[in-house]
TORPA-4810 file (N, C-alpha, C, O; in nm, 3 decimals):
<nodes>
NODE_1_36.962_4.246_-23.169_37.045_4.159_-23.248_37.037_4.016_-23.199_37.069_3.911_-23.255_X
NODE_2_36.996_4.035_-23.104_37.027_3.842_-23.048_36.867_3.806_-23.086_36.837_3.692_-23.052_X
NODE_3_36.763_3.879_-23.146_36.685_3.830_-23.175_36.733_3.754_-23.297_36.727_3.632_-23.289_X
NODE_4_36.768_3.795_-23.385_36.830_3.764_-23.528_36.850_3.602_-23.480_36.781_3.505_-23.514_X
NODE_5_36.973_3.604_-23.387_37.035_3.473_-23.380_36.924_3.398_-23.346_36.886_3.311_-23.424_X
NODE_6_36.856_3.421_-23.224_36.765_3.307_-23.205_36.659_3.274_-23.298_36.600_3.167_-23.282_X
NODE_7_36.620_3.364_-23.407_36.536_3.309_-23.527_36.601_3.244_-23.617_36.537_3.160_-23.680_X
NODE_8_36.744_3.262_-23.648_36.790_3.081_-23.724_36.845_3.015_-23.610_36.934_2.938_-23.646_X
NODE_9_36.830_3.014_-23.503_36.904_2.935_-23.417_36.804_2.778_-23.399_36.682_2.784_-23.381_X
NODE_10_36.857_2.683_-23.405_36.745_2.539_-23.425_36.714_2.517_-23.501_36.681_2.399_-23.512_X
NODE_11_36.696_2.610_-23.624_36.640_2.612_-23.724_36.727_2.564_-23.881_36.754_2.645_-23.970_X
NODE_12_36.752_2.452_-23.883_36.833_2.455_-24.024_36.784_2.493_-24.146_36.860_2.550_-24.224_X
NODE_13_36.650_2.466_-24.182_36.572_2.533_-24.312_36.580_2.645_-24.338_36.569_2.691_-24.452_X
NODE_14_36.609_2.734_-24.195_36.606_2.911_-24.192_36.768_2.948_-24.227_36.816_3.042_-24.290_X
NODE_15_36.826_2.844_-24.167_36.968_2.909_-24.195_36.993_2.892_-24.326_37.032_2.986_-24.395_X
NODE_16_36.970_2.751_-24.381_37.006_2.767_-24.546_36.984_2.817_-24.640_37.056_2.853_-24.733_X
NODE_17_36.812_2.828_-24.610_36.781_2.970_-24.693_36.815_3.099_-24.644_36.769_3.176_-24.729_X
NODE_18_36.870_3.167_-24.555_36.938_3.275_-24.551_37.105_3.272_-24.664_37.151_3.359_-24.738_X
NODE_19_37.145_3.153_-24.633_37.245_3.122_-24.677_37.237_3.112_-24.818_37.330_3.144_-24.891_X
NODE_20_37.160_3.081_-24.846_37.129_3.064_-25.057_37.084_3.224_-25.047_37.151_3.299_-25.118_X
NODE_21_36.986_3.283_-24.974_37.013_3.421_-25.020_37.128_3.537_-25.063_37.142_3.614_-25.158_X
NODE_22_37.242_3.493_-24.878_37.370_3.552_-24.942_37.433_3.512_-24.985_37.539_3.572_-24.966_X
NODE_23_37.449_3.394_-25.074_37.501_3.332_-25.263_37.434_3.444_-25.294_37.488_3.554_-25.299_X
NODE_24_37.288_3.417_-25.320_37.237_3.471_-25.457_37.272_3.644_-25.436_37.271_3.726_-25.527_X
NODE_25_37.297_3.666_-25.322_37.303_3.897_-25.325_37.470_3.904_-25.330_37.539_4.004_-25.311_X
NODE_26_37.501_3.811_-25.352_37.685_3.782_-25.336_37.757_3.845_-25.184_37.876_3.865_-25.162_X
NODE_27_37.655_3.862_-25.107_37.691_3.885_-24.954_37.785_3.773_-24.903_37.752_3.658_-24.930_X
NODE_28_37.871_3.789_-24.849_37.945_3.746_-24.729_37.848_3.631_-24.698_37.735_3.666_-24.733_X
NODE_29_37.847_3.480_-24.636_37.790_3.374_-24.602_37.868_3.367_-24.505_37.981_3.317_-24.501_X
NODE_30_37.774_3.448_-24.378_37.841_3.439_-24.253_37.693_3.394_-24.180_37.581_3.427_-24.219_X
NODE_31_37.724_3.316_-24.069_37.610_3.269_-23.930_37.637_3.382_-23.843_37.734_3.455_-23.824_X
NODE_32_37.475_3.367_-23.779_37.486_3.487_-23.686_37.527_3.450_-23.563_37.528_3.328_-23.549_X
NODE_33_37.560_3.512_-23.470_37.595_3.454_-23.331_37.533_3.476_-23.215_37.483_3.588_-23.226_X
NODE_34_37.504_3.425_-23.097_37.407_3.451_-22.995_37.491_3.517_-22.909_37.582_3.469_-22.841_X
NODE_35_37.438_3.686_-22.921_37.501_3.762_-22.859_37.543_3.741_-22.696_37.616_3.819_-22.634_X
NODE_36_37.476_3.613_-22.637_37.451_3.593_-22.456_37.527_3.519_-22.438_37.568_3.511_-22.322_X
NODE_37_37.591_3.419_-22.549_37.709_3.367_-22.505_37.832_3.378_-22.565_37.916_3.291_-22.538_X
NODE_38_37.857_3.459_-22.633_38.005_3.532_-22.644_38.059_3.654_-22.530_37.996_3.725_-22.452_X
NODE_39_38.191_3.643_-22.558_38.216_3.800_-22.468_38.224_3.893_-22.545_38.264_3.885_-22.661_X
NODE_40_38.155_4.074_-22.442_38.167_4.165_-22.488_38.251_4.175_-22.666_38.203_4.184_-22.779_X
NODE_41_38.393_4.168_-22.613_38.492_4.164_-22.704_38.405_4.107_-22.895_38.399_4.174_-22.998_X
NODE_42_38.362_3.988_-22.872_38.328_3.927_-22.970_38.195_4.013_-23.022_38.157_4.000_-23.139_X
NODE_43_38.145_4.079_-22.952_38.005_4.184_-23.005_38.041_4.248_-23.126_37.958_4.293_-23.206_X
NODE_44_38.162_4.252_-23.139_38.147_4.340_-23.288_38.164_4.286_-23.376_38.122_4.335_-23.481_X
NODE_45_38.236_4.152_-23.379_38.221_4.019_-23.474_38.052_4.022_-23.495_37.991_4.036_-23.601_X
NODE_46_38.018_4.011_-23.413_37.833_3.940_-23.422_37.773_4.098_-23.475_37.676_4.106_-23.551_X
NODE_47_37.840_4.208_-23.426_37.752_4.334_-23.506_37.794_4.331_-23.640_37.713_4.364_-23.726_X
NODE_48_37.942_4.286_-23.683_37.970_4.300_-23.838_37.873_4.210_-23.898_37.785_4.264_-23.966_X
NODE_49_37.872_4.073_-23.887_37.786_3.998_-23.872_37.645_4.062_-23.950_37.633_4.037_-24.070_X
NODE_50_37.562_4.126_-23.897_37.462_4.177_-23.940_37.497_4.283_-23.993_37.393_4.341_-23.959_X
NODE_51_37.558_4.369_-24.052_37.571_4.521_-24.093_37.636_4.481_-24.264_37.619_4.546_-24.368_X
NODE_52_37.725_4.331_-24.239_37.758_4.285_-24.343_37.682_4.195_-24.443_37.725_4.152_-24.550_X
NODE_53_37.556_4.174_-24.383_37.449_4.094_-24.408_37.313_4.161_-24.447_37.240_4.094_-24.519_X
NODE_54_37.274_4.269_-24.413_37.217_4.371_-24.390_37.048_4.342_-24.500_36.925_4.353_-24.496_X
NODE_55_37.161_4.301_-24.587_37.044_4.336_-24.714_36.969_4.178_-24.757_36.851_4.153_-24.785_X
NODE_56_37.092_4.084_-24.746_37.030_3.917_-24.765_36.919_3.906_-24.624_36.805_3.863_-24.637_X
NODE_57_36.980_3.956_-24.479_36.847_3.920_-24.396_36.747_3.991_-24.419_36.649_3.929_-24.378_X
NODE_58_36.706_4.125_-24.480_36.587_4.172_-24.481_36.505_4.107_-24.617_36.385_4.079_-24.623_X
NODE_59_36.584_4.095_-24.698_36.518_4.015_-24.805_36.510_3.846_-24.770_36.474_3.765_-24.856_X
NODE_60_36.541_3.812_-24.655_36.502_3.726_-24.680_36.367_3.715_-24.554_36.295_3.617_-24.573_X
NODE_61_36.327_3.803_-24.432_36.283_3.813_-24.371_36.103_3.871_-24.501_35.989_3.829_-24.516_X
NODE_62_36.178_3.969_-24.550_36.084_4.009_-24.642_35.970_3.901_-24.748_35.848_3.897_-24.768_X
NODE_63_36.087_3.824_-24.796_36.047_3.705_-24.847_35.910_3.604_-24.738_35.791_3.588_-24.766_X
NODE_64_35.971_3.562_-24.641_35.928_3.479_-24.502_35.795_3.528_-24.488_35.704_3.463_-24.540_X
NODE_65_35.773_3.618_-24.434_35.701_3.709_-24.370_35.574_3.767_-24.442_35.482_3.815_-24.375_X
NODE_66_35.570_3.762_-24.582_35.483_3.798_-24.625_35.337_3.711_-24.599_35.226_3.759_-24.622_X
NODE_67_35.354_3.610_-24.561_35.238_3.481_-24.505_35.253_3.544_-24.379_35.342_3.476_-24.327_X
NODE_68_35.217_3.640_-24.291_35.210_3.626_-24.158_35.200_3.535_-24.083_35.270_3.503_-23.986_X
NODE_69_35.068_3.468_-24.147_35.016_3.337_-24.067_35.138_3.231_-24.041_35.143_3.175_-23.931_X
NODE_70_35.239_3.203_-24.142_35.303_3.087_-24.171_35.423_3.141_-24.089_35.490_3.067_-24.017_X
NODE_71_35.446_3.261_-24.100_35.551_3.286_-24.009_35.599_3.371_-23.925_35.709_3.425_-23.933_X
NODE_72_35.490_3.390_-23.815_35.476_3.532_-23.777_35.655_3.594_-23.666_35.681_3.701_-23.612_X
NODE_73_35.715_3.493_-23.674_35.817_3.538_-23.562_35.927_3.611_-23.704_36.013_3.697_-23.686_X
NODE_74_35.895_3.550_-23.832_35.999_3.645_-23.923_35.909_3.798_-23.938_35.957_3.911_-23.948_X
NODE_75_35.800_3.767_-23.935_35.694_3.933_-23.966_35.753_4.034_-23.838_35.781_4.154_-23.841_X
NODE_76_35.760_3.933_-23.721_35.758_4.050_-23.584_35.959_4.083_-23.603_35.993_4.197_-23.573_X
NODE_77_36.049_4.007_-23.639_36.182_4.031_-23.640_36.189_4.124_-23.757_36.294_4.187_-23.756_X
NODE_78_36.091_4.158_-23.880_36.183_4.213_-24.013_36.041_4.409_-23.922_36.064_4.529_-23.938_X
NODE_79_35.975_4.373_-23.879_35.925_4.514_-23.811_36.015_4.570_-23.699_36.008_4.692_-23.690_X
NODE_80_36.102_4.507_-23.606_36.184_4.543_-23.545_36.365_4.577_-23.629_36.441_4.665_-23.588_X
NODE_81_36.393_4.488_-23.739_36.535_4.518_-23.767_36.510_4.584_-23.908_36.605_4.633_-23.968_X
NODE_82_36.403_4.586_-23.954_36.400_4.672_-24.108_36.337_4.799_-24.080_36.230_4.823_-24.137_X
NODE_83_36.372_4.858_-24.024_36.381_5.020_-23.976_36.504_5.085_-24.004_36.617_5.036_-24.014_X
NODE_84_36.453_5.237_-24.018_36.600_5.312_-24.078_36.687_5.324_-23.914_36.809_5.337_-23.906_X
NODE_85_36.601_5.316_-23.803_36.649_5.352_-23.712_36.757_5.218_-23.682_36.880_5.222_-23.688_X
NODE_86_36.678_5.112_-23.650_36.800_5.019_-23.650_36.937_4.976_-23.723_37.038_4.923_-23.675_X
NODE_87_36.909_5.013_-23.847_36.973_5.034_-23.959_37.095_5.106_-23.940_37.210_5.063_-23.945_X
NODE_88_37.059_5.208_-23.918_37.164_5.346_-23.855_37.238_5.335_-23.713_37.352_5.369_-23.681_X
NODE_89_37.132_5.274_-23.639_37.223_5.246_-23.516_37.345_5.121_-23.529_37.437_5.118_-23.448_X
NODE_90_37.333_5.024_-23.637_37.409_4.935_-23.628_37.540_5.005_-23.718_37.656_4.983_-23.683_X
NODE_91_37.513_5.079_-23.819_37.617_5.128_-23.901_37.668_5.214_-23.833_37.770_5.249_-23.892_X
NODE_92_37.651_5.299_-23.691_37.700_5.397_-23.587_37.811_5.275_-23.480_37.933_5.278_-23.463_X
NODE_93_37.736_5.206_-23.442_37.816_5.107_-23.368_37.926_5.040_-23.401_38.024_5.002_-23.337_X
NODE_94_37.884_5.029_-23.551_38.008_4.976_-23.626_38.129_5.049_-23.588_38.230_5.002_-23.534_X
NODE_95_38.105_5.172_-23.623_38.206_5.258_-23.655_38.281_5.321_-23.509_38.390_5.378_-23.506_X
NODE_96_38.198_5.296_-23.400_38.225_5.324_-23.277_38.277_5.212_-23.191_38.345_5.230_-23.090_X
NODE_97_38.229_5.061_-23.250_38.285_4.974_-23.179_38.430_4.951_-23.233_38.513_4.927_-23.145_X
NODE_98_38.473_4.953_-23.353_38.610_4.931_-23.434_38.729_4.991_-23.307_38.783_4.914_-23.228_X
NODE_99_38.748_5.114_-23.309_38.808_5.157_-23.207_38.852_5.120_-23.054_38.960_5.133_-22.997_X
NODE_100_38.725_5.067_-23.010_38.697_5.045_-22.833_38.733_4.910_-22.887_38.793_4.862_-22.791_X
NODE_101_38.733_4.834_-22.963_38.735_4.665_-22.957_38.934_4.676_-22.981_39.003_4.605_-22.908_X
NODE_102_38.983_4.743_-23.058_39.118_4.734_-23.075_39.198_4.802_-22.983_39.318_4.778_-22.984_X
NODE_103_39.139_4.905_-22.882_39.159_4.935_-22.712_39.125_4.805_-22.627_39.234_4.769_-22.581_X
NODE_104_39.079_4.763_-22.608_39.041_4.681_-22.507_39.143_4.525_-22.577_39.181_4.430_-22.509_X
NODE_105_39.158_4.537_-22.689_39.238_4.460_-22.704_39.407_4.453_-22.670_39.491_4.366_-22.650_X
NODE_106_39.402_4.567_-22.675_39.547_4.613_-22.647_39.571_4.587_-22.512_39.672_4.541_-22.458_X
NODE_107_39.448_4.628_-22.460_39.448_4.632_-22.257_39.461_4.531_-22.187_39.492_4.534_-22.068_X
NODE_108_39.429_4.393_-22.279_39.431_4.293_-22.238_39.547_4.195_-22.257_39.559_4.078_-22.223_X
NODE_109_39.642_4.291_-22.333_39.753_4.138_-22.325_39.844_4.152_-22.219_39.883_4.247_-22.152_X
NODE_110_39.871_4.005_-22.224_39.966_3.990_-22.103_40.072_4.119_-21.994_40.074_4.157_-21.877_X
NODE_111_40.137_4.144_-22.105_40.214_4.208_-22.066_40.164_4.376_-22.135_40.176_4.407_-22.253_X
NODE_112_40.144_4.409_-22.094_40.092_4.583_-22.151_40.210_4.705_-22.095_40.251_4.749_-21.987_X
NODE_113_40.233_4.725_-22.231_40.320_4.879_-22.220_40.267_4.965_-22.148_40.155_5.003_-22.184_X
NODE_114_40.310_5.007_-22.057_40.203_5.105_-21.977_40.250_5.265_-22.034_40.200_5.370_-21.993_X
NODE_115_40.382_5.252_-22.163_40.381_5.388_-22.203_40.331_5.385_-22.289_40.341_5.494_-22.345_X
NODE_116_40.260_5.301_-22.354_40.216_5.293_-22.491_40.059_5.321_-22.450_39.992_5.375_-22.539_X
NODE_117_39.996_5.293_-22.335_39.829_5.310_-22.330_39.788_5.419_-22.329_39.677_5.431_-22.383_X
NODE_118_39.848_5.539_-22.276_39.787_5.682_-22.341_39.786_5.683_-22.484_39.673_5.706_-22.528_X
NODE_119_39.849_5.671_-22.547_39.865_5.665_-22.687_39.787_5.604_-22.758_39.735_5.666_-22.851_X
NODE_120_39.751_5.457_-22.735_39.633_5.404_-22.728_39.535_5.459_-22.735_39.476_5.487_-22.839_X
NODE_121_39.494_5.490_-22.599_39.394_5.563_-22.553_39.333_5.726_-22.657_39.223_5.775_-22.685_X
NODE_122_39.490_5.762_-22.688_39.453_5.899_-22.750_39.423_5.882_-22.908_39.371_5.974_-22.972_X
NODE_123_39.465_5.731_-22.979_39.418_5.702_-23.106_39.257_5.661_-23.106_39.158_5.681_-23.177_X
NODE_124_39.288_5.597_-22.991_39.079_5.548_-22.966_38.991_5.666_-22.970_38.920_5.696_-23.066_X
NODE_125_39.003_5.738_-22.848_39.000_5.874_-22.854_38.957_5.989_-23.021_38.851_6.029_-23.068_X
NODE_126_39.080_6.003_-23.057_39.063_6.067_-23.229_38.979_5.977_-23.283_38.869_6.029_-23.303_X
NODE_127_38.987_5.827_-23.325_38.855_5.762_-23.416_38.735_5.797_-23.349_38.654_5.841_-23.430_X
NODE_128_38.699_5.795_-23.247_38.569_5.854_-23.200_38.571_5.958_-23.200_38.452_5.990_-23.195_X
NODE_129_38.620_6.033_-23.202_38.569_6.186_-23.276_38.565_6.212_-23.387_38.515_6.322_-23.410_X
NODE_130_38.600_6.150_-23.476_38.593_6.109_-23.621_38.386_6.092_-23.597_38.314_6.190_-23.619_X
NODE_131_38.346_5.999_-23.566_38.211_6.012_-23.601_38.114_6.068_-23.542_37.995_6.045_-23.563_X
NODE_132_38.177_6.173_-23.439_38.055_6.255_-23.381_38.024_6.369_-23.545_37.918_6.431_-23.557_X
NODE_133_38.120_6.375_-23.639_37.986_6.466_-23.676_37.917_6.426_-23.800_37.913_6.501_-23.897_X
NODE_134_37.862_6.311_-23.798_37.819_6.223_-23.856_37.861_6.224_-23.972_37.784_6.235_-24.068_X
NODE_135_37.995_6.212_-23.984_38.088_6.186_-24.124_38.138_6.023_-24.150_38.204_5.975_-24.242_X
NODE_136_38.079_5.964_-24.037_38.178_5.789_-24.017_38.132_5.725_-24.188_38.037_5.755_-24.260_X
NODE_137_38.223_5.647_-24.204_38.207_5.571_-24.317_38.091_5.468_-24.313_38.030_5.435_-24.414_X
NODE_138_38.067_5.425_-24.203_37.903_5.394_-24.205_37.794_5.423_-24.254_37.719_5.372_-24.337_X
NODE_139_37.793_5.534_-24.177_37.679_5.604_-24.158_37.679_5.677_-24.346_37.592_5.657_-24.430_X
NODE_140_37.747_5.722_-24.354_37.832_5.784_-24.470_37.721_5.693_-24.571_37.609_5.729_-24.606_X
NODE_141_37.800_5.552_-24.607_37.748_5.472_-24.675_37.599_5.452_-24.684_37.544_5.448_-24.795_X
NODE_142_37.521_5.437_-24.555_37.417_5.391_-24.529_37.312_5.533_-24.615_37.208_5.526_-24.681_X
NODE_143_37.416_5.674_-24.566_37.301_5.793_-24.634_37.289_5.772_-24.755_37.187_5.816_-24.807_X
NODE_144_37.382_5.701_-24.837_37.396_5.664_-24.993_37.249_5.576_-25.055_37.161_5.590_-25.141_X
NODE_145_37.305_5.452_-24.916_37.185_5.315_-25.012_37.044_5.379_-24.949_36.940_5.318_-24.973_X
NODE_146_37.042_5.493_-24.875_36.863_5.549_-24.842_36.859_5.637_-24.934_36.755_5.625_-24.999_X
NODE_147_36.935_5.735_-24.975_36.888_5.795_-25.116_36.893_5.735_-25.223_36.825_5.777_-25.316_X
NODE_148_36.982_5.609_-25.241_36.961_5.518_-25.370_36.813_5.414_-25.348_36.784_5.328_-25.431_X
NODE_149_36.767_5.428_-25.280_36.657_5.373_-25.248_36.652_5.247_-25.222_36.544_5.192_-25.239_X
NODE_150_36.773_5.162_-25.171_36.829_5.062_-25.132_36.731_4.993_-24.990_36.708_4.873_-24.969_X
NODE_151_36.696_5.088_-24.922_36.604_5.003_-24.816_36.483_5.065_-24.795_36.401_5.016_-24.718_X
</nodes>
């Protein structure tokens, strides 16, 4: 993922045309973020980020890329993130980070209920077992747009 960022990163021509792409797919017009300087915490901002974007960056990588010559760092980024595997791992993370990001949020304020963190703990807990059996609403979705022939 932090490849993503550093291929529009410097780059304003790349970002705007990503950006007129998600106008034109009516995607979300969100920037990506450089995963090395945010904290942990913020990783799932920067994973929604791409999972919510999903379809404007490959089309637009798709677009790029077809000149190898002209642009070989979008050819080598859309062979690494336009895979079903990456695909799937980000719509898994999604659904696994939601949980651990609203724990760790809890863990961190000032003052923390210390009767309330099992409880916590045991709601975090149940949502992650929610997607071990590969029922998550992610993943869910994602089996949809591969049999709709979406990617």
């Amino acid at each position: 993922m932090g490849a993503i960022d550093a291929f529009h990163d410097g780059s304003p021509k790349r970002a705007a045309r990503i950006k007129a792409i998600q106008t034109l797919l009516e995607d979300p017009v969100l920037t990506y973020k450089d995963l090395h300087s945010i904290q942990w915490l913020s990783y799932y901002n920067a994973l929604q980020t791409v999972h919510r974007t999903t379809d404007s960056l490959l089309t637009y990588l798709t677009d790029v890329s077809q000149d190898v010559s002209q642009d070989p760092k979008a050819s080598g980024l859309k062979k690494k993130i336009g895979t079903v595997k990456f695909i799937s791992i980000a719509a898994l993370m999604m659904d696994a980070m939601a949980p651990v990001t609203i724990l760790s949020q809890f863990l961190q304020t000032e003052n923390v209920d210390v009767a309330l963190v099992k409880v916590k703990l045991d709601l975090a807990i149940e949502d992650l077992e929610k997607i071990k059996p590969v029922t998550s609403p992610n993943l869910t979705a994602l089996a949809s747009d591969i049999q709709g022939n979406m990617y």
